[in-house]
C-alpha positions in Angstrom: 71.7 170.4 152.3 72.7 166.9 151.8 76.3 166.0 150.7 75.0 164.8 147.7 73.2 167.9 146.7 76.7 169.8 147.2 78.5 167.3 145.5 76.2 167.6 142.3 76.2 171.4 142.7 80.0 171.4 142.5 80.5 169.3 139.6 82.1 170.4 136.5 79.2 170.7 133.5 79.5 167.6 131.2 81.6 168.6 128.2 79.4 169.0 124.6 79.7 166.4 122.3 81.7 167.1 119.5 80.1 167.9 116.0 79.7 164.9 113.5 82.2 166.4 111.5 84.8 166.9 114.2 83.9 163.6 115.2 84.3 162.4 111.8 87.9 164.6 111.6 89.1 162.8 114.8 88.6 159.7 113.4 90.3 160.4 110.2 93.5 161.4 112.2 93.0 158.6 114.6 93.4 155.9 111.6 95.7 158.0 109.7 98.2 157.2 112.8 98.2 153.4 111.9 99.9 154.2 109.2 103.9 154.7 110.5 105.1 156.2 107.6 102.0 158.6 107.1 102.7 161.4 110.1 106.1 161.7 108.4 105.6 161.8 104.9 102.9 164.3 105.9 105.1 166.4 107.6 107.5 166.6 105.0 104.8 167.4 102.3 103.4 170.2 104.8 106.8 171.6 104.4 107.4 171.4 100.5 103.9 173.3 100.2 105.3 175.6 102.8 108.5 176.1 100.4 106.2 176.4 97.7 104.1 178.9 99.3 106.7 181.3 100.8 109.5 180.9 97.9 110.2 184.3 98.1 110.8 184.5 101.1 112.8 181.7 101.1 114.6 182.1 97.9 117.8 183.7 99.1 118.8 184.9 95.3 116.9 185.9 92.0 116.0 182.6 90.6 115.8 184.3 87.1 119.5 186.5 87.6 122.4 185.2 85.4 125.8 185.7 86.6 128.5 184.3 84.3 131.4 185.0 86.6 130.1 182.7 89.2 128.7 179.6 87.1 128.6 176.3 88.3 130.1 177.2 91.7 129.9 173.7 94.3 127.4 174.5 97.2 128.9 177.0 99.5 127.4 179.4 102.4 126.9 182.1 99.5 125.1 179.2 97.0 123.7 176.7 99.4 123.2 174.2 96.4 125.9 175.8 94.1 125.0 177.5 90.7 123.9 176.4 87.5 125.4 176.7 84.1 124.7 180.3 83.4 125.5 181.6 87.5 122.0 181.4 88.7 121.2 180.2 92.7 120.3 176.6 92.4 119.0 176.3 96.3 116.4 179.5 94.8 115.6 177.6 91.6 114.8 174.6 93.1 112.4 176.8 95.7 110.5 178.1 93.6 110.7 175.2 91.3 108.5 173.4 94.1 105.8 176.1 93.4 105.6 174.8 89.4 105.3 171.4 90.6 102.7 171.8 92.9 100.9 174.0 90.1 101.2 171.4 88.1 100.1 168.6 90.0 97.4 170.3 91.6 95.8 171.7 88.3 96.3 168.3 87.0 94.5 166.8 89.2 91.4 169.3 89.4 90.7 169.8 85.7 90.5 165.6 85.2 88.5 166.0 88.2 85.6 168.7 87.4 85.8 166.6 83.9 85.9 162.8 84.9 83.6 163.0 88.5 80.6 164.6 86.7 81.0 162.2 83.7 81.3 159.2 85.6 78.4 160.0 88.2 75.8 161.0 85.5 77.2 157.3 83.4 76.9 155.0 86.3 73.5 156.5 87.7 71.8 157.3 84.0 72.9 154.1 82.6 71.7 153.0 79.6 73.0 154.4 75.9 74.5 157.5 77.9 76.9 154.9 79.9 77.5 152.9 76.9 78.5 156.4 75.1 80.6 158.2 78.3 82.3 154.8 78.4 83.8 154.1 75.0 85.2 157.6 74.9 86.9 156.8 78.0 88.1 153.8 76.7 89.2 155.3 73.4 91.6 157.6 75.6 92.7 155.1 77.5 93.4 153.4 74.8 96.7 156.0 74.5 99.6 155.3 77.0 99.7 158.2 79.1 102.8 160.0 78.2 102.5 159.3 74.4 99.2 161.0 74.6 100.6 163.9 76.2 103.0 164.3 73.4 100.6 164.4 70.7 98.8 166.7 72.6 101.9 169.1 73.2 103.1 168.6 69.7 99.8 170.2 68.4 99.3 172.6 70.8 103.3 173.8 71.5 105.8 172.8 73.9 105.3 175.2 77.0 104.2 174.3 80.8 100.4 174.8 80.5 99.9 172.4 77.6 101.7 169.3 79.4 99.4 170.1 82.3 96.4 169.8 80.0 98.0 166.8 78.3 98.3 165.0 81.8 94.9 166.0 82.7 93.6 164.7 79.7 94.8 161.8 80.3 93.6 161.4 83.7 90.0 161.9 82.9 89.2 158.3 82.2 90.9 157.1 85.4 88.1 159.6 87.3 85.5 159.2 85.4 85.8 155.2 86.0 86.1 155.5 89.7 83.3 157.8 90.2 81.1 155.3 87.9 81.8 152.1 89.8 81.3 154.1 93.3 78.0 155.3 91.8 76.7 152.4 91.1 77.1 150.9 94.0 76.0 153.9 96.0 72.4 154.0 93.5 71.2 151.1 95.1 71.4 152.1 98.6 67.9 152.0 100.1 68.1 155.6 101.5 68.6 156.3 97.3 65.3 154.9 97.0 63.1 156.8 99.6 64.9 160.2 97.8 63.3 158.8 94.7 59.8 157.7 96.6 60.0 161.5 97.8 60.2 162.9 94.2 63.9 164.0 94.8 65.3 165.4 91.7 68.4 163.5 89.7 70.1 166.2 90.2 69.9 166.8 94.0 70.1 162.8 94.1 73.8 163.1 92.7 75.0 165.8 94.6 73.2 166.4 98.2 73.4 162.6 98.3 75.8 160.4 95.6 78.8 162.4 95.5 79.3 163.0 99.4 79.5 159.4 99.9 81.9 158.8 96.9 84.2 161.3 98.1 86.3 159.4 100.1 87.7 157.2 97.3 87.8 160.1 95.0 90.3 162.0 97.6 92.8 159.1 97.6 92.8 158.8 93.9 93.7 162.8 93.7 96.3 162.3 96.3 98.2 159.7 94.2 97.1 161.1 91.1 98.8 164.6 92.6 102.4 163.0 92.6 101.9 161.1 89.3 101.3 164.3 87.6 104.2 166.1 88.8 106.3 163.0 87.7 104.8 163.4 83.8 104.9 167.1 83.7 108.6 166.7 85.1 109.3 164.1 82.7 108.1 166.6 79.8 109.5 169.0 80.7 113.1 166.4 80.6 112.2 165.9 77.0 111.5 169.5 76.3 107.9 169.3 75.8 107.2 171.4 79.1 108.3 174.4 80.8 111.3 176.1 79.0 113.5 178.6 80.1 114.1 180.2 82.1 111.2 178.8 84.4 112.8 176.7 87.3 111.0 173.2 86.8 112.7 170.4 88.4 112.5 168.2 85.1 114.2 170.8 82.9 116.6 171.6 85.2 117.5 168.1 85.3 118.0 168.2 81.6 120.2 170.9 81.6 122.5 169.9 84.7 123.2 166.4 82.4 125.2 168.6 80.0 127.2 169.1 83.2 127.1 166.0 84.8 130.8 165.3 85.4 132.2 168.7 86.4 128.9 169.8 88.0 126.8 166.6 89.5 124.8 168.9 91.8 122.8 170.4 89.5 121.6 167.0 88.8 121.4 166.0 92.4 119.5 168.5 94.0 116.6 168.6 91.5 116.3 165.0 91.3 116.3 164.8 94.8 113.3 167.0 95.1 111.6 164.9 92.9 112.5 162.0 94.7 111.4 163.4 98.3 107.9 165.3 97.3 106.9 162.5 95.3 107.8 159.7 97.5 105.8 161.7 100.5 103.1 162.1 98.3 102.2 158.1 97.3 103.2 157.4 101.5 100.5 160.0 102.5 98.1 158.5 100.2 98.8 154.9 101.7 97.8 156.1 104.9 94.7 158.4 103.8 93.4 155.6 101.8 93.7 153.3 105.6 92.4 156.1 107.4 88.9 156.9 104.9 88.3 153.1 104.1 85.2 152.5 106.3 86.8 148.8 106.9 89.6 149.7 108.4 87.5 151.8 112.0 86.7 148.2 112.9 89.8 146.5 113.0 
């Protein structure tokens, strides 16, 4: 047997290509590396939805447990971040507190979504009276600054966390429904759009089998920095009263009760606004670098 026979009998199998979507994954990750400040502020939001996912097992204390006799103690090894007005841990408020702003950023986000992506695709790819229709209403709640809206809406339905959610998603329908309208009509006109319609595809499977996957990319970065804008609204709310109340442990409100205490206690101010600070700061930095990393420009440079 020739040495070239062995040679080729020895050789290690050629690996198997990867899938297009681990392919397409790769990528993704490969761009998102451009970005300096993307790796990092991702691995400090992994760790605030860590926080937010384990905070009982995190919380050292009872986030809810008053104790008077130890009330607005400094930050020590027994209170980490000190204690609030009425005794309770700060470091555990302010862990669990993470899950509420997550909740409401994230819910946020996904009812303006299921409400402003279906609206906008069906405007920009009916056309016609129905865009002219979708559109005004849009306009007429845009028409509303953001907060303001909010307000009314929390000052019909009452002051508590879940209303200020809704008011924020409210809000944020437009800003979806516009986006997935403009990507829709440039995605119609795509000749492959064409041969589905030659073929006797349906609207419907038209829209979502074909439309919506490739509109998804811009819709993901508009929910990423739509993510940390909400939790700055529902935070500010919940500053004016108009979102959670007690004894819920939401960084806005627990800001507005440490500035009673500002002077003799300035941690219960800092730690909460800090928080904010941080997760929302990570938030618009990971959404520069996603928006790099899915904008089909950016592979080739």
């Amino acid at each position: 047997m020739s040495n070239a026979v062995l040679s080729a009998a020895k050789a290690k199998p050629a690996a198997r290509p990867l899938s297009p979507r681990m392919a397409s994954w790769r990528r993704t990750f490969r761009q998102l590396r451009r970005s300096r400040l993307a790796i990092p502020a991702g691995c400090v939001l992994l760790v605030f939805v860590l926080v937010a996912l384990f905070a009982p097992l995190i919380a050292t204390h009872d986030p809810f447990k008053n104790d008077l006799a130890n009330a607005l103690l400094t930050p020590s090894s027994a209170h980490w971040m000190g204690t609030d007005e009425l005794g309770r841990d700060l470091f555990s408020r302010i862990v669990h507190g993470a899950r509420l702003s997550f909740m409401a950023g994230i819910a946020s986000v996904a009812i303006s979504m299921l409400i402003g992506v279906p609206l906008g695709m069906i405007s920009g790819y009916v056309g016609g009276r129905v865009d002219a229709v979708i559109m005004r209403v849009m306009d007429v709640i845009l028409a509303f600054p953001g907060v303001l809206l909010a307000i009314a809406i929390i000052s019909i339905a009452g002051a508590t966390f879940t209303n200020a959610v809704v008011g924020v998603a409210v809000n944020t329908v437009p800003i979806f429904a516009r986006v997935a309208r403009g990507s829709t009509l440039s995605v119609k006109e795509e000749a492959y759009i064409e041969a589905c319609r030659a073929l006797g595809t349906s609207d419907f499977r038209i829209i979502w089998r074909h439309i919506l996957p490739n509109i998804s990319a811009s819709l993901s970065v508009l929910a990423t920095l739509r993510v940390g804008i909400s939790i700055l609204v529902v935070a500010s709310l919940s500053f004016l009263g108009l979102g959670a109340q007690a004894p819920l442990p939401e960084w806005g409100a627990m800001l507005s009760n440490g500035r009673t205490y500002l002077l003799i206690a300035p941690h219960l101010v800092l730690f909460p606004g800090v928080a904010i600070i941080v997760l929302v700061l990570a938030i618009n930095l990971f959404q520069d670098g996603l928006r790099l990393a899915l904008d089909p420009k950016s592979a080739n440079r």
